[in-house]
C-alpha positions in Angstrom: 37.6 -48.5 -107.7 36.8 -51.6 -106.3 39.3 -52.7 -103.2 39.7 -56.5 -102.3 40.5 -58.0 -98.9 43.5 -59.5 -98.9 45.1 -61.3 -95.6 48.2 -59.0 -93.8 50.0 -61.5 -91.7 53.5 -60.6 -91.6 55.7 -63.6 -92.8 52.5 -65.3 -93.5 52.3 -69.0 -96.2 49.6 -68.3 -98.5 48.6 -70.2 -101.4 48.0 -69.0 -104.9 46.3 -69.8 -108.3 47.5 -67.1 -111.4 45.5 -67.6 -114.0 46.1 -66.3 -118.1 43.0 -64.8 -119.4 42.6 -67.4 -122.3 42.5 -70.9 -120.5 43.3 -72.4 -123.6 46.5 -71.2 -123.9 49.5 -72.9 -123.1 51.9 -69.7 -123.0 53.4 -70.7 -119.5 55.2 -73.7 -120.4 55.2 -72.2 -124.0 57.8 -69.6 -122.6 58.5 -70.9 -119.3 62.3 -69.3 -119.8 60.4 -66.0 -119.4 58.6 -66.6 -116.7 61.3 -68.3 -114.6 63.4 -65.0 -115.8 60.7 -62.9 -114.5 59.9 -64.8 -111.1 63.6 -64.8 -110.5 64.2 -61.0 -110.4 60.7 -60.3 -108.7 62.4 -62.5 -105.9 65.9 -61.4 -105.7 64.5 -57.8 -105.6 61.5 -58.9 -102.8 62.5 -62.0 -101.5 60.0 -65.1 -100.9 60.4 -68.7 -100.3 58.6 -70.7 -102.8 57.4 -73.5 -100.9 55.9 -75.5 -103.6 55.0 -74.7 -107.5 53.6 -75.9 -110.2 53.4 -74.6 -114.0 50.4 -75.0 -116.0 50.2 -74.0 -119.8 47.6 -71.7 -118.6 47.9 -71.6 -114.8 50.3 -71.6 -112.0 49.8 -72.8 -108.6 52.6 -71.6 -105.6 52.8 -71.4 -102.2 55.1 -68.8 -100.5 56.5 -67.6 -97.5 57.0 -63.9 -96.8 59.5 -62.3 -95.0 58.8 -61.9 -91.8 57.9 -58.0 -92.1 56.3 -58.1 -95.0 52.6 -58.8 -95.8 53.0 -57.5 -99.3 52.4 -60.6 -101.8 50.4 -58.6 -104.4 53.2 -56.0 -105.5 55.2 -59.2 -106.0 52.2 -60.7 -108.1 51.7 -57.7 -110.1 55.8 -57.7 -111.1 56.3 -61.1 -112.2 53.1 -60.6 -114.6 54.4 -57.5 -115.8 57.6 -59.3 -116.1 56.5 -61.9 -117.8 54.0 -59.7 -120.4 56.8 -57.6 -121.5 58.4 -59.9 -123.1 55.3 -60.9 -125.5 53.3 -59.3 -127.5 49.3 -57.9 -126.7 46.6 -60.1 -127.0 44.6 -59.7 -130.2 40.9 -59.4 -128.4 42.0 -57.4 -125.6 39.4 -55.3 -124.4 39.1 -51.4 -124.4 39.3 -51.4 -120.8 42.5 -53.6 -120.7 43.9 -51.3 -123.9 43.2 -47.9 -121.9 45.2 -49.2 -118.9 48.0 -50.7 -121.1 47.3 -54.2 -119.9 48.6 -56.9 -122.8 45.3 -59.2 -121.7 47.6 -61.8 -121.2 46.8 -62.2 -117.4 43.5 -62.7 -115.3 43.2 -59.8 -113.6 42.3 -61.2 -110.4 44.1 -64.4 -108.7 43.2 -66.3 -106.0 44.8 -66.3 -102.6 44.8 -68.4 -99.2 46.1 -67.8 -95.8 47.7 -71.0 -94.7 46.3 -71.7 -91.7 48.7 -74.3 -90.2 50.7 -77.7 -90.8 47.7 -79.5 -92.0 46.7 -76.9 -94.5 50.1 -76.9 -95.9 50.8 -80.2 -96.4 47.3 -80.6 -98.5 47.7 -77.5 -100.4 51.5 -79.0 -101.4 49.5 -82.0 -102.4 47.2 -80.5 -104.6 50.3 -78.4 -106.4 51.6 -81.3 -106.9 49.3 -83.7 -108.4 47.5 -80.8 -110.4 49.2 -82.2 -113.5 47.4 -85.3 -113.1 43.7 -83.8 -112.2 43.9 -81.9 -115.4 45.2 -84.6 -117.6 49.0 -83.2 -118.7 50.6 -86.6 -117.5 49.2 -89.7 -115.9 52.1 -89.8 -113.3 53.2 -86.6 -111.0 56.9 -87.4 -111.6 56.4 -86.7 -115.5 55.8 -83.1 -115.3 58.5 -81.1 -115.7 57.5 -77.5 -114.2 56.9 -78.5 -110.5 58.8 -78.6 -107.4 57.4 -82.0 -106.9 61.6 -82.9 -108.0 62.8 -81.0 -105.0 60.7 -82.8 -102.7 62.2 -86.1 -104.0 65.6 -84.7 -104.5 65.6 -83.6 -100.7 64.2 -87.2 -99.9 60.3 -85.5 -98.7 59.0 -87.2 -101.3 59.1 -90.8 -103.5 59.7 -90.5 -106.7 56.6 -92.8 -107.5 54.2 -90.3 -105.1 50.9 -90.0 -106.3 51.0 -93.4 -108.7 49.9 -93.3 -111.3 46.1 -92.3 -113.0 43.3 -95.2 -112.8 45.3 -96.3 -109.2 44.1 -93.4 -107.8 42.5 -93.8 -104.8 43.6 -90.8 -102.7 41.7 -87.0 -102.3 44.6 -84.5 -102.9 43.6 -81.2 -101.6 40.0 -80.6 -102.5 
């Protein structure tokens, strides 16, 4: 069995990226009820700040914040997918190896994670949740896309409504 490093800071911000196995798919914001349902009770049952989020039809970028006793994001990670697959049916071309450990195939197996390593690194990482709408084409301004806590961040006043402006204006490097 192969065993991955993963960062242990208790109450540690990390990043993520949760990809679906088929990139093509749009099954997040297909059945977004399902995973909000799903992300809710993984929460209420381990609690974690979301810091910032973003929905993709076939990704999902969040930053969270753990308790501060806990390092234990992956449990978390592994519920809300669960949650989430339960609820739909298997992928058709799942592989033997996915159908002998009762995975759907709905999910990557792997995601990416990141350490935040202080108030600089946050505030680009929020960035790139943010605009990642944009970079992959969904909407040419950040405000039009719906699944992001981009409308907290204006709500709470962190944010203009008109951050980002709008595609072919462009001149800023968010995140990368």
């Amino acid at each position: 069995m192969t065993w991955y490093r993963r960062a242990r800071i208790e109450g540690g911000t990390f990043f993520f990226t949760v990809a679906l196995a088929d990139r093509s798919s749009g099954l997040l914001v297909e059945h977004i009820e399902l995973l909000r349902l799903a992300y809710g009770r993984v929460r209420n049952r381990l609690p974690f700040e979301t810091v910032a989020i973003c929905i993709l039809p076939d990704h999902l970028h969040a930053i969270w914040t753990l308790p501060k006793d806990d390092v234990d994001f992956s449990v978390r990670w592994n519920l809300i997918k669960g949650g989430f697959s339960r609820g739909l049916p298997a992928a058709p071309d799942r592989s033997s190896s996915k159908r002998a450990k009762r995975e759907k195939g709905i999910w990557q197996r792997r995601y990416w994670e990141h350490a935040i390593r202080d108030e600089n690194d946050l505030v680009r990482h929020i960035d790139y949740i943010h605009f990642n709408p944009v970079k992959h084409g969904h909407v040419d301004r950040v405000a039009d896309w719906r699944f992001s806590s981009f409308h907290r961040y204006v709500a709470s006043g962190d944010l203009p409504v008109d951050w980002g402006g709008v595609i072919g204006e462009i001149t800023a490097n968010f995140g990368e």
